[in-house]
C-alpha positions in Angstrom: 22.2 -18.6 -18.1 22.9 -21.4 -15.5 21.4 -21.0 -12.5 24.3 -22.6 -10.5 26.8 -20.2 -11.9 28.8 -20.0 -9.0 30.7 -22.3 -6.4 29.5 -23.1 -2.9 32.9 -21.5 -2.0 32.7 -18.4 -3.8 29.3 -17.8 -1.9 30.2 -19.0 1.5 33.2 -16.9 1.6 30.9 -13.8 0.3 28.7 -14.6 2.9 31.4 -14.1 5.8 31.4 -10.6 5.0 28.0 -10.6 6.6 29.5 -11.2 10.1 31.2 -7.5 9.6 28.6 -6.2 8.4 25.6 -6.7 11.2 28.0 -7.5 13.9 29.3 -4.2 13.7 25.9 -2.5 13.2 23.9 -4.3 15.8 26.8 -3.6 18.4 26.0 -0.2 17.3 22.1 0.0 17.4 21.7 -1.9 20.6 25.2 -0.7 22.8 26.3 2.8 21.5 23.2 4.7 22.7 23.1 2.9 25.8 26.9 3.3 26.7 26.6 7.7 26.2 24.0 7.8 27.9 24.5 5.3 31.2 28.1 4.7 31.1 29.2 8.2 29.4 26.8 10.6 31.2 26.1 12.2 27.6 23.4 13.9 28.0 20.5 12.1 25.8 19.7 14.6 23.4 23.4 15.2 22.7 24.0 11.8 22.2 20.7 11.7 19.3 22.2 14.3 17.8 25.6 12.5 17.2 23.1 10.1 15.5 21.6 12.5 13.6 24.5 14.9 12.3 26.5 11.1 11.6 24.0 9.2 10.5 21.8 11.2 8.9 23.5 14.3 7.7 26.9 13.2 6.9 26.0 9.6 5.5 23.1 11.1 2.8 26.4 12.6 1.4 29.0 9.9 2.3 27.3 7.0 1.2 26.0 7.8 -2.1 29.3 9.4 -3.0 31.1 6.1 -2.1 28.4 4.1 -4.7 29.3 6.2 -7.4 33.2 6.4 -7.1 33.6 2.9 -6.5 30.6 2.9 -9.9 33.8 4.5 -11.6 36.8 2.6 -10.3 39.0 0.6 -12.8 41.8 -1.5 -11.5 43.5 -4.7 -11.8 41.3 -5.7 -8.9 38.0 -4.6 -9.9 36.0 -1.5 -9.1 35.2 -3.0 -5.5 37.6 -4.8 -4.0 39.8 -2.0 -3.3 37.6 -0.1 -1.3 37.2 -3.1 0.8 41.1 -3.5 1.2 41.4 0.0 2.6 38.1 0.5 4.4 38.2 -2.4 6.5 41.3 -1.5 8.4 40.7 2.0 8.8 37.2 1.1 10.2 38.8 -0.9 13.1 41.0 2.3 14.0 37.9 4.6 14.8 35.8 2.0 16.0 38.3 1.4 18.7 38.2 5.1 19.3 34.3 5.0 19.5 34.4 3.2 22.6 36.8 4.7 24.4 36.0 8.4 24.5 37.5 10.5 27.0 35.6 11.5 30.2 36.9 13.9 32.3 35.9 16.6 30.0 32.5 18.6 29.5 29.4 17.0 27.9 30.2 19.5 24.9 33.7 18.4 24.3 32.1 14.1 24.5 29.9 15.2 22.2 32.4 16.8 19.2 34.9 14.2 20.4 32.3 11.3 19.6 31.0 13.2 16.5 34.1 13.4 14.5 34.8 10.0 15.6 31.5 8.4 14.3 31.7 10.0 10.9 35.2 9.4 10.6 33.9 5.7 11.6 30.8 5.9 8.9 33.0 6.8 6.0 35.7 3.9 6.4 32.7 1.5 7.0 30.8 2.5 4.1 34.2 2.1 1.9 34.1 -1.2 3.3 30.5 -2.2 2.9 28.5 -0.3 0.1 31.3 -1.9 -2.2 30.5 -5.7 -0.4 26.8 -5.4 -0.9 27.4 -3.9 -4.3 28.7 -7.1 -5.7 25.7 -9.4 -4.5 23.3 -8.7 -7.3 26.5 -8.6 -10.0 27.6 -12.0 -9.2 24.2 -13.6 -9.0 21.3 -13.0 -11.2 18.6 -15.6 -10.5 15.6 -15.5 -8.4 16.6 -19.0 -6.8 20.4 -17.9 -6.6 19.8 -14.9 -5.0 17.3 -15.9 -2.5 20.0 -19.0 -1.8 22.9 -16.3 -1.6 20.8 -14.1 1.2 20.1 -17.4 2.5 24.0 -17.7 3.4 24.2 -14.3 4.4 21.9 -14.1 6.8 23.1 -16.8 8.4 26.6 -15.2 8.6 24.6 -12.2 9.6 23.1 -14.1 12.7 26.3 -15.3 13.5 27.4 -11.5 13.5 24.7 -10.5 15.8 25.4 -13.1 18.4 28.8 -11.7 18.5 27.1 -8.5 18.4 24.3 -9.2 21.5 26.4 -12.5 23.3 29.7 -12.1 23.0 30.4 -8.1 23.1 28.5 -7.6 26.6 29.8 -10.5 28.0 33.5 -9.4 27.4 32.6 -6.4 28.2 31.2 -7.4 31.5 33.8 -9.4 32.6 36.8 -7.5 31.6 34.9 -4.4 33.6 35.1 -6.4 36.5 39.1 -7.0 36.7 39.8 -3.4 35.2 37.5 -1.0 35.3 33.7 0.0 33.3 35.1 2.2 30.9 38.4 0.1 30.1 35.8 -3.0 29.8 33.9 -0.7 26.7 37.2 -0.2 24.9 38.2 -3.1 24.9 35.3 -4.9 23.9 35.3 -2.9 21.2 38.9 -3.7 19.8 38.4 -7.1 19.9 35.2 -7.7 18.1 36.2 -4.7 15.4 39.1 -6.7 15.0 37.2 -10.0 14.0 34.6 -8.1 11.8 37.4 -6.2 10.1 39.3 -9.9 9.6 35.3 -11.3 8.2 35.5 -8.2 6.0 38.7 -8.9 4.1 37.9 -13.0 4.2 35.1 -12.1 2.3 37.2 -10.6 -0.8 38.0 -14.5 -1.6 34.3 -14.9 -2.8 34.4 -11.6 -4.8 34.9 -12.1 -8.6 33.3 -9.1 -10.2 32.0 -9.7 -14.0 34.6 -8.1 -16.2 31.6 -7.2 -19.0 30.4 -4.6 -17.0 33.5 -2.7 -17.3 32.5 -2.2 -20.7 29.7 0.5 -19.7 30.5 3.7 -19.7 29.8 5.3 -16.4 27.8 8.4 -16.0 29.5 11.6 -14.2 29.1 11.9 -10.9 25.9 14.2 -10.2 24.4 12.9 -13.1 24.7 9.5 -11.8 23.6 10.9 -8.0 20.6 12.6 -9.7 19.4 9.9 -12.3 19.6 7.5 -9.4 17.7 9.9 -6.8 14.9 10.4 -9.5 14.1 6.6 -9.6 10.5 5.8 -8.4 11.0 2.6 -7.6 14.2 3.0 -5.5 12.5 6.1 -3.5 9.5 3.4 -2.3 11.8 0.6 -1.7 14.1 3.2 0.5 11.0 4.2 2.6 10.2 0.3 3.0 14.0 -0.5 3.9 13.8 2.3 6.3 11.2 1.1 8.6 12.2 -2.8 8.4 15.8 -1.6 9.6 14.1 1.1 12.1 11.8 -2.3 14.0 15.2 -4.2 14.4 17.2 -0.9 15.3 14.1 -0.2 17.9 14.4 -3.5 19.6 18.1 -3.3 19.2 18.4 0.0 21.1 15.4 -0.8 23.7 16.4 -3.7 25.0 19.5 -2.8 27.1 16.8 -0.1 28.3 14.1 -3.0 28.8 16.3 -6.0 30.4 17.7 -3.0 33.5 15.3 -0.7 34.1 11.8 -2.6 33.2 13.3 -6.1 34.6 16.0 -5.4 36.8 18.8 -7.5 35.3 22.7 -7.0 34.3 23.1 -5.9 30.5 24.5 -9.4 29.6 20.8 -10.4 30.0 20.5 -8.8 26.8 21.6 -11.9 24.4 18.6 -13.7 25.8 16.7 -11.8 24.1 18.8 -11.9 21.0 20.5 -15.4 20.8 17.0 -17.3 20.4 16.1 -14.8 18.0 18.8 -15.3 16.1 18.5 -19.2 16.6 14.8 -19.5 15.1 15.8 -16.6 12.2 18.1 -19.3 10.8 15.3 -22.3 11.4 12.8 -20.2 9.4 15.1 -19.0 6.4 14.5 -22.4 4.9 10.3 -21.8 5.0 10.5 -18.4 4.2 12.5 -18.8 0.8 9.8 -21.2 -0.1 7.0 -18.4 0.3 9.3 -15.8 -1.0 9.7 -18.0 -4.4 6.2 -18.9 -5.0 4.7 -15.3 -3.9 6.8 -12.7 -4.8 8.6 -10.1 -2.2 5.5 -8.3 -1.5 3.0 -11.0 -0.1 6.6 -12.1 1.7 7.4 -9.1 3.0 3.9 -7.9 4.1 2.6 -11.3 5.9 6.2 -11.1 8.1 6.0 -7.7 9.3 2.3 -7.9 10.4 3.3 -11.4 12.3 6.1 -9.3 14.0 4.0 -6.3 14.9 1.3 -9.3 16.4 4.5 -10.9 18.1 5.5 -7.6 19.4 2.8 -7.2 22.1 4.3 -9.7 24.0 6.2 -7.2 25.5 3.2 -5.8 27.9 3.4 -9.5 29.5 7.4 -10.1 29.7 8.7 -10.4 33.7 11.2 -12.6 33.3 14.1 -14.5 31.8 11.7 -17.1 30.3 9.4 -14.5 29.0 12.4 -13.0 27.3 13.7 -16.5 25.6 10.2 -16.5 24.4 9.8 -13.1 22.8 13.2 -13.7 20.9 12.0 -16.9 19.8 9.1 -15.6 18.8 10.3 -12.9 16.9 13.1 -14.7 15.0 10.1 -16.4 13.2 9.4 -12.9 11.6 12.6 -11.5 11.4 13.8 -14.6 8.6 10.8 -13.3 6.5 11.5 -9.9 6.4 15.4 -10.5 5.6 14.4 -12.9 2.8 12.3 -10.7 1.2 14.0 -7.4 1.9 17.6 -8.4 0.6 16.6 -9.8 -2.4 14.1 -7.0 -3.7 17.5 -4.7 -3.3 18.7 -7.1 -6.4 15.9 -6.1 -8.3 15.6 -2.6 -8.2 19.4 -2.5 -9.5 18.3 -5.1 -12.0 14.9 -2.9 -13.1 18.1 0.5 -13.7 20.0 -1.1 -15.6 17.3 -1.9 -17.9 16.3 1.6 -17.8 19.7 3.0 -18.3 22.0 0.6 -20.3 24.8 0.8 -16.8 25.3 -1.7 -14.3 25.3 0.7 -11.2 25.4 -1.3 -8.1 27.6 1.2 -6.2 25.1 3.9 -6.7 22.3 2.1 -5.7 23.5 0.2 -2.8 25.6 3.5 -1.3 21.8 4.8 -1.1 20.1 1.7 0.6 23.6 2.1 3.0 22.2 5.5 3.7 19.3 4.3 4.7 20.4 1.6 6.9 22.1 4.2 8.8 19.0 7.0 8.7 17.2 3.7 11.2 19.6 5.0 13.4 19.5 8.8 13.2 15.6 7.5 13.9 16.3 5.4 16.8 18.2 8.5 18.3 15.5 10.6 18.2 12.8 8.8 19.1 15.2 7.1 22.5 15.7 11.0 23.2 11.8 11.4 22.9 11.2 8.5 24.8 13.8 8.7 28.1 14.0 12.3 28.3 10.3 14.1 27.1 7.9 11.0 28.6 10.0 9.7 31.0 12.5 12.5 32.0 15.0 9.9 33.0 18.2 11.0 34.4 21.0 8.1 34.5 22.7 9.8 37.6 18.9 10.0 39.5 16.4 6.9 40.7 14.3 6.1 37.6 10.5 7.6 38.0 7.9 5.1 39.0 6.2 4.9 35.5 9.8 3.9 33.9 8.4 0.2 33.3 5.0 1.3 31.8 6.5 3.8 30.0 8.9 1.6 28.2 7.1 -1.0 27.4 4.6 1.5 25.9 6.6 2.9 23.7 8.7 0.1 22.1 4.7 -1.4 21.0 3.4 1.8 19.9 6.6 2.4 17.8 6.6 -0.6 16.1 3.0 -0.2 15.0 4.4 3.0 13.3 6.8 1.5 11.6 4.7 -1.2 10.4 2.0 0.8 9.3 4.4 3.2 7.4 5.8 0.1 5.5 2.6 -1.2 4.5 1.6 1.8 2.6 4.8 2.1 0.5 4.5 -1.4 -0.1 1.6 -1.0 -1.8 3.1 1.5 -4.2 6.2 -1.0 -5.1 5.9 -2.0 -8.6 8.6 -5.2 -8.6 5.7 -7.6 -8.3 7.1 -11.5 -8.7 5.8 -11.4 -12.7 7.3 -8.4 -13.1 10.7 -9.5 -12.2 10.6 -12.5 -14.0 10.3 -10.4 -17.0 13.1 -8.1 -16.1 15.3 -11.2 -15.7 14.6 -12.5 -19.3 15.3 -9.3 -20.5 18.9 -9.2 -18.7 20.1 -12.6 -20.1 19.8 -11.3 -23.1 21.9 -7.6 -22.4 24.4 -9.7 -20.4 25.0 -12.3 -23.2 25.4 -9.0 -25.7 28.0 -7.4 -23.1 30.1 -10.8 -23.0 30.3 -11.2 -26.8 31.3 -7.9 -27.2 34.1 -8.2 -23.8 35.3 -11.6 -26.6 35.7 -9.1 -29.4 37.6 -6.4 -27.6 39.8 -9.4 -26.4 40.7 -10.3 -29.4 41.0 -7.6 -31.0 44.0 -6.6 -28.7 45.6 -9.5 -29.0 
């Protein structure tokens, strides 16, 4: 099989679908807790458990669900595009609605009002982008193509997160000022849901699904839930995507918390963190690749997050602007190695099922690892409610306690060595070692060659 299979078009278009994708989620994970509780008044406990009920509870169901249907979709488009056509939109509606809630009721009426909104908000995204990731590991099979395809991504994805971290509170800032706060959030909102929903639907241009797989013969649907739940190596890899997706969602969510109350600066401070960040994660993509090809995801994966975790303690010496530009820098060095690694090991565990079972079932597996993108944040939620309301007992409408500072800075360190620690273990259990794919990949040329010559006989046949 050709290793350059596809044209730089077909991927860079792909790739734009990464804007949507981490624009939208880092706008979540470092605004939406922020905004309930400061701007809202939602009390902090109410607002985790919006996280939790959305993102936990209702996506464990919604996500996996979405996989499988869009497993068993058969159109003239494909089995994914579709999804994308009509999630995309319908995202933008109750993202809109997300931030602009209305105030002048109780804190129990916020809190339903925001819940129905969120999951109603979670189900039109993951129509949108279980079905996008779901095509990466179809179209490309290689090693060296799919380490160059995350390659594009990511950067995409950076570009999505300075949106995300630059552009949103800076809008959102200024357009408070000539209106008012809670106009400013709105929107905000409606104008960068807008251009991810437009990155979303420019991505469908780089989307040609491989019509041979529409030859397999999908399993129903709790079958195909409960053969994919049983799978060894995708219940590891889930525990490992959890915690790398819980140390960006921690930073993410902290640092509005950091740059006011620790520092003393305006929220738009914030994309000083994340700009060089993003910045040096696009340098080191390059580098990282190189180690990723010649040792295998693990060694990848492992030497990244420990660097992070180091990089992390920066945080006890951080007092000003410069000390921020730093600590993004800094930790954009890490963060290319753990995306590298990370989004291409998602490849192989589909690759390693469909060896097991005979069905390409990228849906199924990638509306799980959706689910547990979105479980980071039901664990961001609980652990910010921990953190401001049981350590610190902050109270947006009071002065902050003297130990605020301390406090915070503790507990973004101490939670990252959690997470780190956590991911180490599970990585040691991962049985995709770089041999080990490499021999799965041989294997699949051969199934995939089988599949085309039997797509050419059906062909003719008909005709």
């Amino acid at each position: 099989m050709s290793k350059k299979s596809t044209g730089i078009f077909q991927k860079l278009s792909y790739g734009i679908g990464s804007i949507a994708d981490t624009g939208s989620y880092s706008i979540v994970s470092t605004f939406l807790l922020f905004f309930l509780i400061d701007v809202v008044y939602l009390n902090a406990w109410l607002a985790s458990l919006v996280y939790m009920i959305a993102y936990g509870i209702w996506n464990a169901i919604n996500d996996p669900i979405v996989g499988v249907l869009s497993d068993r979709t058969h159109t003239r488009w494909g089995r994914r595009k579709p999804w994308i056509m009509i999630g995309a939109p319908l995202s933008l509606l109750f993202y809109i609605l997300m931030w602009g809630p209305p105030t002048k009721i109780s804190n129990t009426e916020i809190f339903i009002f925001m819940l129905l909104v969120v999951i109603g908000y979670e189900f039109a995204y993951s129509m949108a982008a279980v079905t996008w990731f779901a095509v990466f590991p179809e179209i490309w099979i290689t090693v060296e193509e799919r380490s160059e395809i995350v390659i594009y991504r990511q950067v995409f994805a950076v570009f999505g997160g300075a949106l995300a971290v630059g552009l949103f509170p800076v809008i959102q800032v200024h357009l408070s000022e000539i209106l008012e706060e809670k106009i400013g959030w709105t929107l905000a909102g409606a104008i960068l849901g807008t251009i991810f929903t437009i990155c979303f639907l420019i991505s469908l241009l780089g989307i040609k699904e491989r019509k041979e797989y529409s030859l397999d013969q999908q399993m129903p649907l709790l079958i195909s839930i409960k053969t994919t739940f049983k799978n060894k190596t995708l219940l590891t890899y889930m525990i490992i995507d959890l915690m790398t997706w819980s140390m960006f969602g921690w930073m993410s969510a902290m640092s509005p918390f950091f740059v006011t109350h620790s520092l003393g600066l305006g929220l738009d401070v914030v994309a000083l963190i994340m700009l060089p960040n993003m910045i040096t994660t696009i340098l080191f993509f390059a580098p990282w690749r190189k180690i990723y090809i010649r040792f295998g995801c693990k060694k990848t994966l492992a030497l990244s997050c420990i660097l992070q975790a180091g990089v992390y303690l920066m945080v006890f010496t951080i007092k000003d602007i410069i000390g921020l530009v730093l600590w993004g820098f800094f930790m954009g060095m890490c963060t290319a190695g753990i995306l590298v690694a990370r989004e291409v090991m998602m490849g192989d565990v589909v690759d390693e099922d469909e060896l097991k079972t005979g069905i390409r079932r990228e849906g199924s597996y990638f509306g799980f690892m959706i689910m547990v993108e979105k479980m980071s944040l039901v664990v961001i939620g609980l652990f910010t409610a921990i953190l401001l309301s049981v350590f610190i007992g902050y109270d947006p409408q009071l002065p902050d306690p003297p130990y605020m500072d301390i406090a915070l800075r503790i507990g973004m360190v101490i939670m990252i060595g959690i997470f780190t620690i956590i991911l180490l273990m599970f990585l040691n259990f991962y049985p995709l070692s770089k041999e080990k794919v490499a021999e799965m990949q041989e294997q699949l040329e051969i199934i995939h060659e089988k599949k085309k010559e039997q797509l050419m006989k059906n062909t003719n046949t008909n005709l």
